[in-house]
C-alpha positions in Angstrom: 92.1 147.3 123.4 88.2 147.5 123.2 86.0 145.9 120.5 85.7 149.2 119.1 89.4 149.9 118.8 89.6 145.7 117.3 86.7 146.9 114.8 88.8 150.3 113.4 92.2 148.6 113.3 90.9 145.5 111.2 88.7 147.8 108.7 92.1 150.3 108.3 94.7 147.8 108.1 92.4 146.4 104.7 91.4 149.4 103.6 94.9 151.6 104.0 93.0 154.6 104.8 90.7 156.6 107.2 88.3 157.5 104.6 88.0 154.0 103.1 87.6 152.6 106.8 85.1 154.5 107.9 83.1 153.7 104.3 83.9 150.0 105.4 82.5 150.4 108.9 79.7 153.3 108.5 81.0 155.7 110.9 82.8 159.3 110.2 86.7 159.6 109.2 87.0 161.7 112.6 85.5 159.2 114.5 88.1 156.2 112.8 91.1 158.9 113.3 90.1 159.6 117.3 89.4 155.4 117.3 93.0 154.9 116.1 94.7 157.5 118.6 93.1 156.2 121.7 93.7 152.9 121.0 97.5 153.8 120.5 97.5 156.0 123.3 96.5 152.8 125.3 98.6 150.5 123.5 101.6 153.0 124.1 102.9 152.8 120.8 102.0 153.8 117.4 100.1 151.1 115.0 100.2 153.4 112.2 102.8 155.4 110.4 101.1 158.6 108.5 102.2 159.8 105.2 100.4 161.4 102.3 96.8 160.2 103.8 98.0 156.5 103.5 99.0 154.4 106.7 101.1 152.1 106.6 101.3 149.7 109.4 103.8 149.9 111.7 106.5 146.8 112.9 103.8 146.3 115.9 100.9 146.6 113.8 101.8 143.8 111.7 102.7 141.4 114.8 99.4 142.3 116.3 97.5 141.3 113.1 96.7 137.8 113.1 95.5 137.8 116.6 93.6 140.4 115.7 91.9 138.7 112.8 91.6 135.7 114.9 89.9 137.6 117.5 87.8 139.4 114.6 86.3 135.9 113.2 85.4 134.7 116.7 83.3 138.3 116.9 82.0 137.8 113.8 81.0 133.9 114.8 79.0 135.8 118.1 77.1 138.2 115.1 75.9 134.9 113.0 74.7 133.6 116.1 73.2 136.0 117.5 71.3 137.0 114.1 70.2 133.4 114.2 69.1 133.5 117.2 66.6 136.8 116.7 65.2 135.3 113.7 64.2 132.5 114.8 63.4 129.6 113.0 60.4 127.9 110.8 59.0 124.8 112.2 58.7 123.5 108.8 62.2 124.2 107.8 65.1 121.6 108.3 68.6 122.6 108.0 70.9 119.7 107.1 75.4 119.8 106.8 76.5 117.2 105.6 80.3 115.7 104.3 80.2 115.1 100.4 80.4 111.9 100.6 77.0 111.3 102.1 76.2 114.3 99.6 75.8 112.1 96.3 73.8 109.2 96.8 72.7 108.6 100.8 71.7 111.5 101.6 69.3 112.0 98.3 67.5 108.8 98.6 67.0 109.6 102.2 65.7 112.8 101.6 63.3 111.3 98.6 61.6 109.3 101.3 61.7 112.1 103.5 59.9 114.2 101.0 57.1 111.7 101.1 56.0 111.7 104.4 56.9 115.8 104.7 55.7 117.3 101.8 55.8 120.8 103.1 59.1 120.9 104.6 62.0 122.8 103.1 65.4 121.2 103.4 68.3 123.2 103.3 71.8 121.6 102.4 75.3 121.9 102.7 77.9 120.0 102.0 81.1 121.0 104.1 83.7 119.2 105.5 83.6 118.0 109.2 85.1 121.0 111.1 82.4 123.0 108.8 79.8 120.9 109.9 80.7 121.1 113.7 80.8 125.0 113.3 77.9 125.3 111.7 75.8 123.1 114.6 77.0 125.3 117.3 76.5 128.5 115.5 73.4 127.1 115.0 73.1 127.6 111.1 72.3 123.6 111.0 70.0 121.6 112.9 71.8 118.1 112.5 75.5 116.7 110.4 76.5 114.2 109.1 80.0 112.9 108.9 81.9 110.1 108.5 84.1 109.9 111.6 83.9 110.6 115.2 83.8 113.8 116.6 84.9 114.9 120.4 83.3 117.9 121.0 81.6 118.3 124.1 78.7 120.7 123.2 77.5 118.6 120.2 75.7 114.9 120.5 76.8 112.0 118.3 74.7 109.1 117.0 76.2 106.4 115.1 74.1 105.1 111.9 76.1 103.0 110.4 79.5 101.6 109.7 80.6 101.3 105.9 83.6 99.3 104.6 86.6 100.5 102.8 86.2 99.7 99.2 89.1 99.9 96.9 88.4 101.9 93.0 90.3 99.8 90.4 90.5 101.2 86.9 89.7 98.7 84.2 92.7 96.8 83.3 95.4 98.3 86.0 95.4 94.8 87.7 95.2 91.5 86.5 92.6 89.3 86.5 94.1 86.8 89.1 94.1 89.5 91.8 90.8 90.3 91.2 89.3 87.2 91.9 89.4 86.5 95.2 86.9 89.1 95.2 89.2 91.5 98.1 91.9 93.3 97.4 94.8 93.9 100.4 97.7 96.2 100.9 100.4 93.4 99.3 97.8 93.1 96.7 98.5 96.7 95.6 102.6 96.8 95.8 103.6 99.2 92.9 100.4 100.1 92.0 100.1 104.1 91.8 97.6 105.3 95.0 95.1 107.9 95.2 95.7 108.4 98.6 93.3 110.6 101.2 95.3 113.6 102.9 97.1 112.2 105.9 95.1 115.2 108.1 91.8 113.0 107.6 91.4 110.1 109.8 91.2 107.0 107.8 93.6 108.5 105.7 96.2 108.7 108.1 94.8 105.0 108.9 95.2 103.9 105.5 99.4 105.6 105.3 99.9 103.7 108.7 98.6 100.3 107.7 100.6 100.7 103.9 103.7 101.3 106.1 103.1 98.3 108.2 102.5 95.7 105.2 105.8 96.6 104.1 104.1 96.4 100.5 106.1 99.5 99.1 103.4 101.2 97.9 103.3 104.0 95.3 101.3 107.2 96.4 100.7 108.6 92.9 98.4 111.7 93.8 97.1 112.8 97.7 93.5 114.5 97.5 91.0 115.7 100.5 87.8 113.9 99.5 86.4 110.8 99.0 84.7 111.4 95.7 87.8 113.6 94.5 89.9 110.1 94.9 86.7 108.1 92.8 87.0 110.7 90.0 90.9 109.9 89.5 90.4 106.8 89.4 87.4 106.8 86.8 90.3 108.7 84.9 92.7 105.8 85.5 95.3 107.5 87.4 95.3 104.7 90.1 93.6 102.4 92.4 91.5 105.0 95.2 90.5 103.7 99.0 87.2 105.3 99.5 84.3 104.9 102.0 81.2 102.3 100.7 78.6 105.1 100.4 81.0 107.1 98.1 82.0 103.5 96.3 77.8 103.6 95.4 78.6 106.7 93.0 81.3 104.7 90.6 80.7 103.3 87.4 81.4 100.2 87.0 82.1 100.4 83.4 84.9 102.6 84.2 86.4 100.8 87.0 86.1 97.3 89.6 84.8 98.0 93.1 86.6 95.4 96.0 86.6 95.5 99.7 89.5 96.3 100.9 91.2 93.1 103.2 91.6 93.1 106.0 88.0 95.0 106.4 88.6 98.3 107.4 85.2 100.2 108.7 83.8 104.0 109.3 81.2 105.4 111.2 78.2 107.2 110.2 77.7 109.2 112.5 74.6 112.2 112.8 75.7 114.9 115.3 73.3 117.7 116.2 73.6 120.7 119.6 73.3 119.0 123.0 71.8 123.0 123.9 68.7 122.2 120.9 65.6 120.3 121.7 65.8 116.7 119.5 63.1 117.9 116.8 60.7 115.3 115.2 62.3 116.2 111.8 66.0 115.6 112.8 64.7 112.4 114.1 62.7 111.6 110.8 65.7 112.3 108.9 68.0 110.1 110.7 65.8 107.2 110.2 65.6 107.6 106.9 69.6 108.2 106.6 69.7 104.5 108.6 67.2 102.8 106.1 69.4 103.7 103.1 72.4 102.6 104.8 71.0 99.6 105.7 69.8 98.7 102.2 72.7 99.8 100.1 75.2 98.6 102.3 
């Protein structure tokens, strides 16, 4: 099949329609209906099944659809691209992606002292999660991440900034006092306790499951969530004792709730990533530096 014929399938198999297609896609119903009967006539078989000017896909159609759509996102990843590429970019424009947990208090006191020494810069930011973030750099729609973990991919560079301790996000009153004191809390220490626990797909969280199993502590995973600050908000509600990265552990209230170190330590990188294929701009390195300062100081 050519792109064409991939562009006419997608828009009629959403739409249901030739007329509603070729509204989708700007081009004439007999050009979608000619579109439709090559392709088949190349395919040998029929993708669509005519009746009462509805299609309805046919057996084939159906198994050809999710590589279609596949295919369909990847050409739609080559448009971003290549729109980014025509229109060029400001020089006093920085483009930033970062994970949420560097999203609430790092990253803003970075960019506060950012702001000072480039006043006329405009920042742009997202906060995405990690695969977001590598997607973004390579489609370059960002012009530096950051993430807390390690990322293998081969286009993109990695710096480390930092590494932040595990801190562990105790309600008021769910452990008692004696446990507290030694001023750590470990895995034994928590036995029966209910968890906030990180999804098992993120790193330290699958860390975190592994090293529960292997204390043997029988621990009690009330709730799983996908962020860090997700897990601090159940636990400022009380729901249970949440294992969350140091720079997210900045954003609890300590009224609410008692901050520990989790024992043994447990550490994560900080880590900026930006494309290998981009020149290392003055601002991407000013923005770093700052990132490292705030680390530094609050941790």
């Amino acid at each position: 099949m050519r792109l064409r014929h991939i562009e006419v399938f997608n828009a009629v198999m959403h739409t249901g329609s030739v007329s509603a297609a070729a509204r989708l896609i700007n081009i004439s119903q007999p050009a979608v209906s000619r579109t439709l009967q090559h392709a088949e006539l190349q395919l040998g078989f029929a993708l669509f099944q005519r009746s009462k000017g509805r299609l309805a896909p046919t057996s084939e159609a159906l198994a050809l659809l999710p590589h279609m759509e596949k295919l369909f996102a990847q050409l739609e990843d080559v448009q971003r691209l290549a729109d980014s590429l025509r229109k060029g970019r400001a020089t006093d424009e920085l483009r930033i992606a970062s994970v949420l947990a560097l999203s609430h208090e790092v990253l803003p006191r970075a960019l506060a002292q950012f702001k000072q020494k480039h006043p006329n810069v405009t920042v742009t930011l997202q906060s995405l999660h990690s695969p977001q973030i590598v997607s973004a750099l390579m489609m370059q729609e960002a012009d530096v991440g950051f993430v807390l973990s390690n990322v293998q991919q081969p286009t993109l560079l990695q710096e480390n900034l930092a590494r932040v301790p595990m801190m562990c996000i105790v309600p008021k009153g769910m452990l008692p006092p004696f446990k507290l004191r030694a001023g750590t809390l470990s895995q034994e220490d928590l036995a029966g306790v209910p968890l906030i626990s990180l999804d098992a797909q993120d790193p330290v969280g699958m860390l975190l499951n592994q090293l529960g199993r292997e204390s043997g502590a029988g621990q009690n995973h009330f709730v799983t969530v996908q962020t860090y600050h997700t897990a601090l908000a159940m636990a400022h509600h009380g729901l249970g004792v949440a294992m969350v990265d140091g720079c997210t552990a900045l954003s609890a209230d300590r009224s609410k709730v008692e901050v520990l170190p989790l024992a043994p330590e447990l550490q994560v990188p900080v880590n900026a990533i930006r494309a290998a294929a981009q020149p290392h701009s003055l601002l991407v390195k000013a923005i770093m530096r700052e990132m490292q300062k705030v680390l530094a100081a609050q941790l």
